[in-house]
GUFI-344430 format. One line per 2 residues: number of its first residue (from 1); their letters; for each residue y, x, z of C-alpha. Coordinates in nm, 4 decimals. Each point is the difference from the previous one (the first is absolute). Layout:
BEGIN
NUM = a = Y,X,Z; ...
***
This chain:
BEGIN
1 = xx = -2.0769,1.9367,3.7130; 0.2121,-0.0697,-0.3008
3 = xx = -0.1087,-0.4109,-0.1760; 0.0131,-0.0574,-0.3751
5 = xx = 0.3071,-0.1467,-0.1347; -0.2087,-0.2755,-0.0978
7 = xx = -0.0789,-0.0894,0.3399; 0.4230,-0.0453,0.1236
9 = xx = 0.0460,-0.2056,-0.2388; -0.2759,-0.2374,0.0466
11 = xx = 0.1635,-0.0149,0.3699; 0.3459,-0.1206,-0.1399
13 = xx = -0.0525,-0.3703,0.1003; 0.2434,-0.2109,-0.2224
15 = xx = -0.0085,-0.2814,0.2382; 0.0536,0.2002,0.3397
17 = xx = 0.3200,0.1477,-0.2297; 0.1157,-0.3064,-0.1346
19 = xx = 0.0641,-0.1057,0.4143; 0.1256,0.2565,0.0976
21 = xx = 0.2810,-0.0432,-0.2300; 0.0500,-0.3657,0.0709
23 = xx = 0.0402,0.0960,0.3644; 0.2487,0.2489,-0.1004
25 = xx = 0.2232,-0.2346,-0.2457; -0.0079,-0.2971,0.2245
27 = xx = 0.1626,0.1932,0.2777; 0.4094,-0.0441,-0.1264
29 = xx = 0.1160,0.4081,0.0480; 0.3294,0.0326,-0.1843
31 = xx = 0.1282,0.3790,0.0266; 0.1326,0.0563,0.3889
33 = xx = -0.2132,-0.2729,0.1416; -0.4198,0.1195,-0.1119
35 = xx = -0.1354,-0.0517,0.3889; -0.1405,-0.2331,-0.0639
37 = xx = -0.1653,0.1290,-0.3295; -0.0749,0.3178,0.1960
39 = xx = -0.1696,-0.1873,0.2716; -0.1725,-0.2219,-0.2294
41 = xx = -0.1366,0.3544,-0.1786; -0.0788,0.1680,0.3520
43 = xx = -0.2368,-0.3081,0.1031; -0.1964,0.0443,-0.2871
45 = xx = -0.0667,0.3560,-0.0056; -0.0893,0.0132,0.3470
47 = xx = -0.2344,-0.3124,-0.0798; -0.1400,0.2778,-0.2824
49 = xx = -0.0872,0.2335,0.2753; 0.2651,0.1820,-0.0392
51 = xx = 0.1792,0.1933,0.2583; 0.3852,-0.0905,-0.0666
53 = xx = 0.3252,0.1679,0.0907; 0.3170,-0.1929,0.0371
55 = xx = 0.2890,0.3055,-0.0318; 0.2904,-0.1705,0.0809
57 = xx = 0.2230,0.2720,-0.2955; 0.3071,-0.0410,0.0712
59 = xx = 0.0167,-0.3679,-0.0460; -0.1820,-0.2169,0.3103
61 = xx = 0.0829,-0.3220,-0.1549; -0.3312,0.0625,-0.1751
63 = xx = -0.1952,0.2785,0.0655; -0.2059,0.1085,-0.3129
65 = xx = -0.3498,0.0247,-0.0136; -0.2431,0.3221,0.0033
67 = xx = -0.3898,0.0716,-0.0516; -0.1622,0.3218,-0.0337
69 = xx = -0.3365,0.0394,-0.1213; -0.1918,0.2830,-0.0075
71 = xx = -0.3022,0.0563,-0.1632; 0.0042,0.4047,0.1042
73 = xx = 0.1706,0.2708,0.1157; 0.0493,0.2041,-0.3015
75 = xx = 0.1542,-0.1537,-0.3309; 0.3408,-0.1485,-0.0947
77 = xx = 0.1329,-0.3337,0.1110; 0.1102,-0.2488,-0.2729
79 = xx = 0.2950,-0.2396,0.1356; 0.0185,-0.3782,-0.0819
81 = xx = 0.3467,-0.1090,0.0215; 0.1521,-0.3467,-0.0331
83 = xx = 0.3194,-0.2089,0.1348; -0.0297,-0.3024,0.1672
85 = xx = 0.3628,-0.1476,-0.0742; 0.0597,-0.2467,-0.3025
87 = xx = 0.3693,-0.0597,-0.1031; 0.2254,-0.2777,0.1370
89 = xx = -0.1235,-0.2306,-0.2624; -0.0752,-0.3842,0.1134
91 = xx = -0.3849,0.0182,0.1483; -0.2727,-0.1061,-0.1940
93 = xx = -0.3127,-0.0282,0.1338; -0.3543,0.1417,-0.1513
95 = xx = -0.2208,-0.1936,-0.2617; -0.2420,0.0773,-0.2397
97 = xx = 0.1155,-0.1459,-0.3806; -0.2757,0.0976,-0.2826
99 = xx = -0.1457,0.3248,0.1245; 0.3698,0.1204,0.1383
101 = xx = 0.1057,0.0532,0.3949; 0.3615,-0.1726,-0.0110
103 = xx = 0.2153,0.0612,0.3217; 0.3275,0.2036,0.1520
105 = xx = -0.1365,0.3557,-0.0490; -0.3423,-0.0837,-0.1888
107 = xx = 0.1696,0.2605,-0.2732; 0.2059,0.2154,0.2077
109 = xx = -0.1774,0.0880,0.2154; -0.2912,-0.1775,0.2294
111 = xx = -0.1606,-0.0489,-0.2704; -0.0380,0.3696,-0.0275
113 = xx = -0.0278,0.1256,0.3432; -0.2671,-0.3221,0.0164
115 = xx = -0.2143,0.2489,-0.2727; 0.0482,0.3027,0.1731
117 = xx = -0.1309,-0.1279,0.3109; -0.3202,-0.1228,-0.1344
119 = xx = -0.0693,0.3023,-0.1761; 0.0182,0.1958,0.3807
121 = xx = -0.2290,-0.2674,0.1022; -0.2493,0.0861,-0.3050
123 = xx = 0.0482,0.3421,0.0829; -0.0653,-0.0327,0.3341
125 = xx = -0.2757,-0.2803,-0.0060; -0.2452,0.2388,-0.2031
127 = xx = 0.1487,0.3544,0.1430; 0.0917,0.0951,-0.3444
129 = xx = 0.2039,0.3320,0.0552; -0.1889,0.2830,0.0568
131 = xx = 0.2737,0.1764,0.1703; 0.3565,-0.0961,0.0483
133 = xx = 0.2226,-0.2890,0.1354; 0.1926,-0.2995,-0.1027
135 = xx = 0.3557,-0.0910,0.2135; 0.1113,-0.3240,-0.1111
137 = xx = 0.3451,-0.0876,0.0776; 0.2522,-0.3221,-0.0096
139 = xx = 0.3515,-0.0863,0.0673; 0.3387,-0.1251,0.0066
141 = xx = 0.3234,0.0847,-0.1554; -0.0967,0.0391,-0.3608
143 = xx = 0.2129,-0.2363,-0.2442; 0.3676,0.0501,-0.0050
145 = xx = 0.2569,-0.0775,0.0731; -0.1326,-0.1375,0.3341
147 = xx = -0.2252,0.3108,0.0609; 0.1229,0.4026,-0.0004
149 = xx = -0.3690,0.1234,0.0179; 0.0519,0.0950,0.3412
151 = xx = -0.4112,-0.0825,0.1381; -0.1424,0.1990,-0.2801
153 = xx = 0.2285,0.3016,0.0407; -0.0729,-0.0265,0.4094
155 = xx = -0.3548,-0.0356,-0.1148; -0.0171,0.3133,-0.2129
157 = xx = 0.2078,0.1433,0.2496; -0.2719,-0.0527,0.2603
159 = xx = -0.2531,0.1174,-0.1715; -0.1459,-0.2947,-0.1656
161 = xx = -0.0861,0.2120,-0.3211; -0.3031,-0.0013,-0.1391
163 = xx = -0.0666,0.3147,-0.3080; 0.0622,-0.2300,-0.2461
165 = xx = 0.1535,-0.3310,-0.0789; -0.0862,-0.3388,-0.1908
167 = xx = 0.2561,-0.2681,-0.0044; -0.1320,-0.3445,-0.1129
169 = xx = 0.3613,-0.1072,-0.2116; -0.0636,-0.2040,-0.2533
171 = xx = -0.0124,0.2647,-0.2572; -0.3869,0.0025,-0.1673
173 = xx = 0.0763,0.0981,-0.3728; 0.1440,0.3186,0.0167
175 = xx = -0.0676,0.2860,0.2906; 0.3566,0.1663,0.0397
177 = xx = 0.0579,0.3246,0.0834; 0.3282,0.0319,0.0141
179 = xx = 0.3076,-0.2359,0.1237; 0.3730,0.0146,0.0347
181 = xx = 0.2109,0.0310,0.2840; 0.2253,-0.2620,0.0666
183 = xx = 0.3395,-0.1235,0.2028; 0.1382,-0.3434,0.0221
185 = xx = 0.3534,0.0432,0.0560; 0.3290,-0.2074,0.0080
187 = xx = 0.3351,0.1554,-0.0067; 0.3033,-0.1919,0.1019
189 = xx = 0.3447,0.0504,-0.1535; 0.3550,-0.1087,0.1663
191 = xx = 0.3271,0.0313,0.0332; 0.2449,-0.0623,0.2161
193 = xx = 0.2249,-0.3054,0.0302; -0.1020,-0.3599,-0.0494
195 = xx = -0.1445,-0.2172,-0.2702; 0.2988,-0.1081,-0.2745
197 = xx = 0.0120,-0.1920,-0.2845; -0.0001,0.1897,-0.2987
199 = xx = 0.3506,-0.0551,-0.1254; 0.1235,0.0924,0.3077
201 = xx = -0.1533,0.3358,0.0625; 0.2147,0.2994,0.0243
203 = xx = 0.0496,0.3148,-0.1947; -0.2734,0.2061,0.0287
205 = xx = -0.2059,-0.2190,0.1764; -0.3852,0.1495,0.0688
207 = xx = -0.2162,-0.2213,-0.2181; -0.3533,0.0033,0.1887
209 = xx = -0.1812,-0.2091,-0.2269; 0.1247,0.2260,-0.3059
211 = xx = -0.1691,0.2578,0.2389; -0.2982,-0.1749,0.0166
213 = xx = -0.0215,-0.0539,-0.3655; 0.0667,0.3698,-0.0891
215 = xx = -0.2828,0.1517,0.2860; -0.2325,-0.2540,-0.2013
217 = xx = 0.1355,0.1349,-0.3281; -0.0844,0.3590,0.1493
219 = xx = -0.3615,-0.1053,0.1278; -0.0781,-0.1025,-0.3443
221 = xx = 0.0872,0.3405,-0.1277; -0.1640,0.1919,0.2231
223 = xx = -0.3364,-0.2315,-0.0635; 0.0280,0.1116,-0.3546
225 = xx = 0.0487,0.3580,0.1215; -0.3228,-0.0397,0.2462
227 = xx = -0.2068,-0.1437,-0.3091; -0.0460,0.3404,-0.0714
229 = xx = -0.1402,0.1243,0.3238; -0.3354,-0.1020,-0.0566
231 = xx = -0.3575,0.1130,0.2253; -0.3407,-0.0332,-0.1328
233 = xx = -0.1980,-0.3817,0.1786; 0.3623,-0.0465,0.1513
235 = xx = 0.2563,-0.0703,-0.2703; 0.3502,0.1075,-0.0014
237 = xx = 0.3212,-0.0847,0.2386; 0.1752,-0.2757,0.0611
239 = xx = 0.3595,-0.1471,0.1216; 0.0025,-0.3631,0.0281
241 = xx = 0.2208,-0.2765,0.0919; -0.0820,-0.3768,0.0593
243 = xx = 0.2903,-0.1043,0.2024; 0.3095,0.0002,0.0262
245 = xx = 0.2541,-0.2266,0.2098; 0.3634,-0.0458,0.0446
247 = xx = 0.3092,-0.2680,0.0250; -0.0030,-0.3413,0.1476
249 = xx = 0.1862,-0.1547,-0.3393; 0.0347,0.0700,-0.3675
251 = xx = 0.3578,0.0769,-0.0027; 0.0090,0.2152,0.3355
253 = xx = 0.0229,0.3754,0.0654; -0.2635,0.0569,0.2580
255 = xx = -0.0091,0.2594,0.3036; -0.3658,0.0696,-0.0439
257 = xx = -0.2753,0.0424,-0.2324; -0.3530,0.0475,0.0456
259 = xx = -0.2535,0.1844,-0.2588; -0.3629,0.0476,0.0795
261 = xx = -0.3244,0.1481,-0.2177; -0.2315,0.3038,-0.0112
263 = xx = -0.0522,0.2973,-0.0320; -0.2931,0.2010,-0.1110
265 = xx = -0.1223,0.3108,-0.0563; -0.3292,0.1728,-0.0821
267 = xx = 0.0504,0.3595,0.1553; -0.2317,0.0493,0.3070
269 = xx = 0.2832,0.1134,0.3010; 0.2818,-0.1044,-0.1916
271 = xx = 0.1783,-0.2282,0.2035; 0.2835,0.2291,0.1417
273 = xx = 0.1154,0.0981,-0.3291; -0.0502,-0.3922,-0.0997
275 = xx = 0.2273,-0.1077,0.2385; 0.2883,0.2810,-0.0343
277 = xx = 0.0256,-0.1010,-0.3584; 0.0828,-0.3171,0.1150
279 = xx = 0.2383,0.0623,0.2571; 0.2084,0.2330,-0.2836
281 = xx = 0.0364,-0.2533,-0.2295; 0.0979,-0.3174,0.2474
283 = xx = 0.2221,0.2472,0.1524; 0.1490,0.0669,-0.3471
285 = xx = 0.0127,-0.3364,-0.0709; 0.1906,-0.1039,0.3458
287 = xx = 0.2820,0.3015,-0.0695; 0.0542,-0.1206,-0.3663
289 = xx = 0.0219,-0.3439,0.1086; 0.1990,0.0132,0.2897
291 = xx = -0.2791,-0.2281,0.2000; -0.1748,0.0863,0.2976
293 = xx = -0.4085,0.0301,-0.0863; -0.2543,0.0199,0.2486
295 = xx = -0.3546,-0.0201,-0.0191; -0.1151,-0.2753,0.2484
297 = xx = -0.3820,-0.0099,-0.1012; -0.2131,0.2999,-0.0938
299 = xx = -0.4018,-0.0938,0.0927; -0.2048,0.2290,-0.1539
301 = xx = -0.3431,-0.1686,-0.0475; -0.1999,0.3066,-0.1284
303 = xx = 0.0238,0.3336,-0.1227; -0.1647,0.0893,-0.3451
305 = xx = -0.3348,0.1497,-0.0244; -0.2465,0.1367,-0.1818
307 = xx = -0.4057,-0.0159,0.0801; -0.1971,0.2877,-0.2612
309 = xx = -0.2320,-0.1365,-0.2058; -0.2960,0.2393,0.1094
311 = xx = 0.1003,-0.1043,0.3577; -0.3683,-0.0931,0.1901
313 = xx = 0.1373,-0.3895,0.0835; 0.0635,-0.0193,-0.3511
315 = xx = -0.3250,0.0987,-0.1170; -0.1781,-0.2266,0.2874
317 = xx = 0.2048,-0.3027,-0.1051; -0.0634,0.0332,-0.3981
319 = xx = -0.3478,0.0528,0.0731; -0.0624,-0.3108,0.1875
321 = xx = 0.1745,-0.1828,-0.2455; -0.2423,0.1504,-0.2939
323 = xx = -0.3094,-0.1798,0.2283; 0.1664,-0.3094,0.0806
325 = xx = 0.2002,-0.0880,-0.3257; -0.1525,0.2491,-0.2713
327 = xx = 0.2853,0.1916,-0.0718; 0.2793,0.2035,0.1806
329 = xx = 0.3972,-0.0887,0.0652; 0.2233,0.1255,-0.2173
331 = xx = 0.2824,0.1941,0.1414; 0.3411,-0.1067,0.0200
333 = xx = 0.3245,-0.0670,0.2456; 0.0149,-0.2185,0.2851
335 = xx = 0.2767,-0.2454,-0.1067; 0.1384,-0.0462,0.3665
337 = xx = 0.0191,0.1731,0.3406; -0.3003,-0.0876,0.2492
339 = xx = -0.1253,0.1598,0.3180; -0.1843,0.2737,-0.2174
341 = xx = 0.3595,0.1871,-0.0435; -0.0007,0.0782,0.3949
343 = xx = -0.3357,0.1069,0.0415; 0.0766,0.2599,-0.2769
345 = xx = 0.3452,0.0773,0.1620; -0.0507,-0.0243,0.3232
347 = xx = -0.4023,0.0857,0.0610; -0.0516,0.2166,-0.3042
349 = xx = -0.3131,-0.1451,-0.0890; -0.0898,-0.1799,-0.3409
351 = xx = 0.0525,-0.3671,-0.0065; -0.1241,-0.2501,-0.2956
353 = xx = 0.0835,-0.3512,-0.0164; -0.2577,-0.2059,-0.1568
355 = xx = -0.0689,-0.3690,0.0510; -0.0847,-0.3663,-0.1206
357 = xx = 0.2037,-0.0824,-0.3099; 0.1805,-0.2338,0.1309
359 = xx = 0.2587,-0.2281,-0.0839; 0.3382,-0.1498,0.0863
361 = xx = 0.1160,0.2170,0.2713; 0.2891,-0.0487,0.1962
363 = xx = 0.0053,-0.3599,-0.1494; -0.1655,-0.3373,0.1911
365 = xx = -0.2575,0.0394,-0.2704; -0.2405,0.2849,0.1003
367 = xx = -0.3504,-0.0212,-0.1197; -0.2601,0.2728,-0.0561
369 = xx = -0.3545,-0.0317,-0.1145; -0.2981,-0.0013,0.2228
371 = xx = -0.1679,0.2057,-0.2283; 0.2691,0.2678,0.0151
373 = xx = -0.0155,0.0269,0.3810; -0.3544,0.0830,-0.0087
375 = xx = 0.0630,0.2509,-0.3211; 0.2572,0.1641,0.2302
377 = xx = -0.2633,-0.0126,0.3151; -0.2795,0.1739,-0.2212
379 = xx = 0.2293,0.2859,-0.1160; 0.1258,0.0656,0.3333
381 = xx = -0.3459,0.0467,0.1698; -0.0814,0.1881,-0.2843
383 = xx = 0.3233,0.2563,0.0281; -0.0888,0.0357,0.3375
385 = xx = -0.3287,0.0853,-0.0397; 0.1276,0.2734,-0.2702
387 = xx = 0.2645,0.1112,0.1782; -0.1646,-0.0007,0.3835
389 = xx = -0.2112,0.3014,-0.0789; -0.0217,0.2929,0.1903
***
């Protein structure tokens, strides 16, 4: 039979929470190497009551972690999703400072995945779906430039797909429904011959770093092209660069240069056409220049998407957040690529990423409030007991 809402949430236990995210931060899982974080997550969940798979997903160093619970056989199934792996940052172990859980991955993301767990645990502890399922789900191979995503994609590959997503990033001001795609690359320029001193070179000579500085002259340009390509909660396109590399000495003409950035787009699909624009102007670039240009990195992270606001998640989600904070999430863009882009892309099913606010990601200093992890645990139970419905 189907429990108030008041009822889960008097089963989120702060305390029960608050350990289980210790025991997740203690245990040192920098991306490529989140056994031990995995097993750590496993031992607890079975300790729940909970019957836990270990699919090893295309990456047996550390097998993620699965539980499916099922409250009935009709209804959807609402997915908790969270990565294990911290990046390669110095350790720091957990503490509690003023109200605030302090730790490698408090903020990005045990703390997170620590919430979503307890609310399954509320759910389950007073059998609060009325129909429905929960599959909660944990891996590797998240943060790059260690990871490629590969356990997720074997994971949604597998089946691991529940009919909906929630993400616990540390996003909790904003719900976005819409992100851009996005590709790291690096192109490398050269010529041939050997490194000479400048008033030595030759006639004629193929200036690679000149190359480098016009293909970062061009990238500017076509960001203030792309300024104009513009998608409702997404923003518009982007071509960045933050790098670029070349010479061993001021007054030497160099064989090689490096240049590396992003690339972004907002059109759902439109990687293909992304990439051939690319290739035409390096390739423009390399016969007008008399270099050789290849592109030696091209890791596309995640394609754009687009979740509709009238989409049932959406509603689920924004109603939660009505009982537990009084008001609903304004809608905007996800600033940066997370695992939500593949379950769109690859699953076809709506993902949202909402978690703790929390701060200093991807620096030694991540800290998140206790009393956003149990914010985050109430308005998952609560989606799921939305969403779960026959």
């Amino acid at each position: 039979m189907g429990i108030d809402g008041s009822d889960v949430l008097a089963h989120i236990d702060e305390k029960r929470l608050l350990d289980t995210a210790i025991a997740l931060v203690e245990v040192p899982s920098p991306t490529l190497d989140a056994g031990a974080a995995a097993d750590r997550l496993a031992e607890l969940l079975t300790a729940d009551g909970f019957a836990v798979e270990r699919p090893v997903a295309d990456w047996p160093t550390a097998p993620a972690v699965a539980v499916r619970y099922r409250a009935g056989e009709g209804g959807r199934v609402l997915q908790f999703d969270g990565h294990l792996d911290t990046v390669h940052l110095p350790f720091v172990g957990p503490s509690i400072v003023d109200g605030f859980l302090c730790g490698s991955g408090a903020s990005d993301m045990k703390g997170g995945l620590a919430a979503a767990v307890e609310a399954l645990r509320a759910l389950r502890d007073c059998q609060a779906l009325a129909d429905g399922g929960i599959l909660l789900t944990a891996h590797d191979h998240h943060e790059g430039p260690w990871g490629d995503r590969r356990q997720l994609l074997a994971l949604i590959g597998e089946g691991y797909v529940g009919d909906g997503v929630l993400l616990p990033e540390y996003l909790a001001h904003l719900l976005p429904l819409g992100g851009r795609g996005q590709a790291i690359f690096a192109i490398d320029i050269e010529r041939d011959g050997e490194p000479v001193h400048e008033v030595l070179r030759p006639p004629g000579l193929p200036d690679v770093l000149g190359t480098g500085a016009e293909f970062v002259a061009q990238m500017r340009a076509l960001n203030e092209r792309l300024s104009g390509l513009q998608a409702e909660h997404v923003g518009c396109e982007s071509a960045f660069v933050g790098r670029i590399e070349s010479g061993q000495i001021y007054n030497q003409a160099p064989v090689r240069c490096r240049v590396e950035g992003t690339r972004r787009w907002v059109r759902p699909g439109a990687l293909d056409a992304v990439r051939a624009e690319f290739d035409a102007m390096i390739d423009a670039l390399a016969k007008e220049s008399g270099t050789r240009i290849r592109v030696a990195e091209w890791d596309v992270t995640g394609d754009a998407f687009r979740v509709a606001e009238d989409d049932l998640l959406v509603a689920a989600l924004q109603q939660a957040h009505c009982a537990v904070a009084g008001r609903p999430l304004p809608f905007g863009a996800k600033p940066f690529v997370d695992d939500g882009n593949h379950f769109i892309a690859r699953a076809g099913i709506p993902a949202l990423s909402h978690g703790p606010a929390g701060l200093g990601a991807h620096t030694t200093q991540e800290r998140v409030a206790v009393a956003e992890l149990v914010r985050v645990a109430r308005v998952y139970a609560l989606t799921a007991q939305r969403f779960c419905v026959a």
